[in-house]
C-alpha positions in Angstrom: 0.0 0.0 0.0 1.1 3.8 -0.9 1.9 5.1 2.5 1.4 9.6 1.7 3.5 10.5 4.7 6.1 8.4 3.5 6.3 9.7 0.1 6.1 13.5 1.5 8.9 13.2 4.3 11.1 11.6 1.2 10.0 14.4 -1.0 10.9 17.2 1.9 14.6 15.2 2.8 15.1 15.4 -1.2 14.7 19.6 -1.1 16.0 19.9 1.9 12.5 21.6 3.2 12.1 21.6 6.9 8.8 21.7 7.9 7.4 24.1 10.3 3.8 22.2 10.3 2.5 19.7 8.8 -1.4 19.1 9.3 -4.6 18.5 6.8 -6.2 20.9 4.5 -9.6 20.9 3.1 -11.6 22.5 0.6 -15.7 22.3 0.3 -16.7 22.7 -3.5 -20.8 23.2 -3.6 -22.6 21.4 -6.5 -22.8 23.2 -10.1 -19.1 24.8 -9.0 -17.0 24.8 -12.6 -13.1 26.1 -11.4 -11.9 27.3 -8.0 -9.1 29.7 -7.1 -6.9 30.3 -3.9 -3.2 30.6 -2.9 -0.7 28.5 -1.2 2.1 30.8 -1.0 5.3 29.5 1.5 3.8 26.2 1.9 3.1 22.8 -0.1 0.2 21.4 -0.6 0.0 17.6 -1.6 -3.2 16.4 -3.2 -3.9 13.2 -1.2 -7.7 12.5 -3.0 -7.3 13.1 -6.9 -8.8 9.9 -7.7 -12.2 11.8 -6.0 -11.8 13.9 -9.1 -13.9 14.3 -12.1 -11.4 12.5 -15.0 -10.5 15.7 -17.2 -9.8 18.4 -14.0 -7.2 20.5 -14.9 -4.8 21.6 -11.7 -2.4 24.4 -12.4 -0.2 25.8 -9.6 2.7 28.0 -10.0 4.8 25.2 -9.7 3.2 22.5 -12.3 -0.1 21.5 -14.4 -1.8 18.0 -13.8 -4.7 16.8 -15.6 -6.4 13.8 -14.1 -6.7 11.1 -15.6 -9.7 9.3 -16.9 -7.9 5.9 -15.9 -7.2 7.6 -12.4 -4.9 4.2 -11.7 -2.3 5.6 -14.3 -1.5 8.2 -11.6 1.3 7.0 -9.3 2.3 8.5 -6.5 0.7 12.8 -4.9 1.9 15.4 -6.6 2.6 19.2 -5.0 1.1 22.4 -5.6 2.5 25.9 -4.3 1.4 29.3 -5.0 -1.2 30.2 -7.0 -3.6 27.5 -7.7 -6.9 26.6 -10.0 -8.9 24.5 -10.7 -11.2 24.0 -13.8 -13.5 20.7 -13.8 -14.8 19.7 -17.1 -17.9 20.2 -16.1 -19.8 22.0 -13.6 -20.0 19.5 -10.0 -23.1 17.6 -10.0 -22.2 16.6 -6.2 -20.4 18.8 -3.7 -16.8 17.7 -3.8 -14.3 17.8 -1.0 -10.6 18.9 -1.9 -7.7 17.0 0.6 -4.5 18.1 0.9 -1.6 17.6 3.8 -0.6 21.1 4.1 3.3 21.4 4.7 4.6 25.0 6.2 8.3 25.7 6.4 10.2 27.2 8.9 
């Protein structure tokens, strides 16, 4: 089994990122929602439910661009988002969708 902390403690060793928190982070779309804006800046936010997702959402950060995948298995491993972030769904939500991340803060 993928074990997220793993992976993210790994990823923070590799940059040499100390963390000054680590906790989770959650976002509450509402139904009929099409794209969503907001801003990470100083942290790193890992996407830890993407297979939740509508197949086709776009996610664009100021540090990289992820579509998800309509065969959501393809996706290996949680990818990072930093600054500012969007995103577009292919089509507006027909059930209210919940966004989880595991917020990292550096010192």
């Amino acid at each position: 089994m993928y074990d997220h902390l793993v992976f993210i403690q790994q990823q923070l060793k590799q940059r040499k990122i100390e963390p000054a928190l680590q906790q989770f982070y959650r976002i509450e779309l509402p139904v009929g929602k099409s794209q969503h804006q907001f801003y990470a800046y100083n942290e790193l936010l890992f996407l830890t439910n993407a297979g939740q997702l509508p197949p086709g959402t776009l996610i664009q950060s100021d540090s990289r661009a992820r579509r998800i995948p309509f065969d959501i298995q393809s996706q290996e491993g949680i990818e990072d988002y930093t600054g500012t972030i969007s995103i577009e769904f292919p089509q507006p939500l027909e059930v209210s969708t919940t966004l989880e991340f595991i917020q990292i803060i550096s010192k």
